[in-house]
N, C-alpha and C positions, 0 to 999 in steps of 0.2 A: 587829861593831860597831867602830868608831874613832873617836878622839876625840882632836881637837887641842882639845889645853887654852890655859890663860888663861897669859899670857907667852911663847906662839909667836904668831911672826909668820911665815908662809909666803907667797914669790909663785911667781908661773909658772899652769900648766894642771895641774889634778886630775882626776883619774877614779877614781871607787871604785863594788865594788861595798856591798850589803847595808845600814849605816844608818851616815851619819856625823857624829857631834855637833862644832859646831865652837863650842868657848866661847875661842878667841884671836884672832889680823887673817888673813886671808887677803886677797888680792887677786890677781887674773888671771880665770880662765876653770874652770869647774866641771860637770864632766856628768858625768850617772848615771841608771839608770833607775832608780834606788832613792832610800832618803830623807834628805834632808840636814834638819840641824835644827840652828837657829841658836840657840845659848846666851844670854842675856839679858846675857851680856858678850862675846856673838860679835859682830864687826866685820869683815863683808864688803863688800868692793868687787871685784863681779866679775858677768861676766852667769853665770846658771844653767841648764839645762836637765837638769831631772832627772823623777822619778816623782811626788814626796811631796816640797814645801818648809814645814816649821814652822818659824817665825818668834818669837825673842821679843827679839831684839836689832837690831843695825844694819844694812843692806844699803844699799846705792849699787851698781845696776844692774840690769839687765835679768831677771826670773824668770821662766823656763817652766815648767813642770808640766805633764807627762801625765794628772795622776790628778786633784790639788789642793793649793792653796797656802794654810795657817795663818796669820794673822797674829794672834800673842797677848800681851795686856798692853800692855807697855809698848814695842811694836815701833815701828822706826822706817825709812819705806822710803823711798826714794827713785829712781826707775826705774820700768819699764814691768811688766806683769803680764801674763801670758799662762795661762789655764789654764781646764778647760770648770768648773772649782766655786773657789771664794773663800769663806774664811771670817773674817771682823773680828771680833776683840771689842773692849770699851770699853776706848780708852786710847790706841788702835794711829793713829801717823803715817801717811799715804800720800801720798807728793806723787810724781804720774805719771800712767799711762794705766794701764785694764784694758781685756783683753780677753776676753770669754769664749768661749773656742775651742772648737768643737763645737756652739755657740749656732745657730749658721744651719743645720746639718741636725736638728736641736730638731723647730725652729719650721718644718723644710719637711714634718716625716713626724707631725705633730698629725692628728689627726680632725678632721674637719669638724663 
């Protein structure tokens, strides 16, 4: 596990693996196949592609997900969603697009 805390400020491209709490600013570009999880004073601006995105803070850009993406409380998004599961609870910001990826082979392999 890692964990940039609150009065880091980090840019450029990140890659980690295993689980990374981010409660300070990042900004640039972040992939992993594992889970990132934004502190409720984490402040990102950057696109993601990772396994697992929980959410309870700020994001400005673009998030992928392989597995699914959390957004809790007091979240606030901005940017595009990608991922085949989405979770909202009460409270959470969204202004963008979702997609749910995975959605069209769902709905080609249903029973009749």
């Amino acid at each position: 596990m890692s964990v940039i805390g609150q009065g880091c400020i980090l840019k450029g491209d990140f890659t980690f693996r295993g689980t990374l709490i981010l409660n300070g600013q990042f900004q640039g570009k972040v992939v992993s196949s594992d889970t990132l999880i934004v502190g409720e004073i984490g402040d990102l601006q950057a696109d993601v592609r990772g396994g697992v995105a929980i959410v309870s803070g700020q994001v400005s850009g673009c998030l992928t997900a392989r597995e699914r993406i959390e957004l809790r409380g007091n979240a606030k998004i901005r940017g595009d969603i990608v991922t085949p599961r989405l979770v909202l609870e009460k409270g959470v910001i969204f202004n963008g697009h979702c997609k749910m990826k995975g959605e069209e082979r769902q709905v080609a392999h249903r029973p009749s």
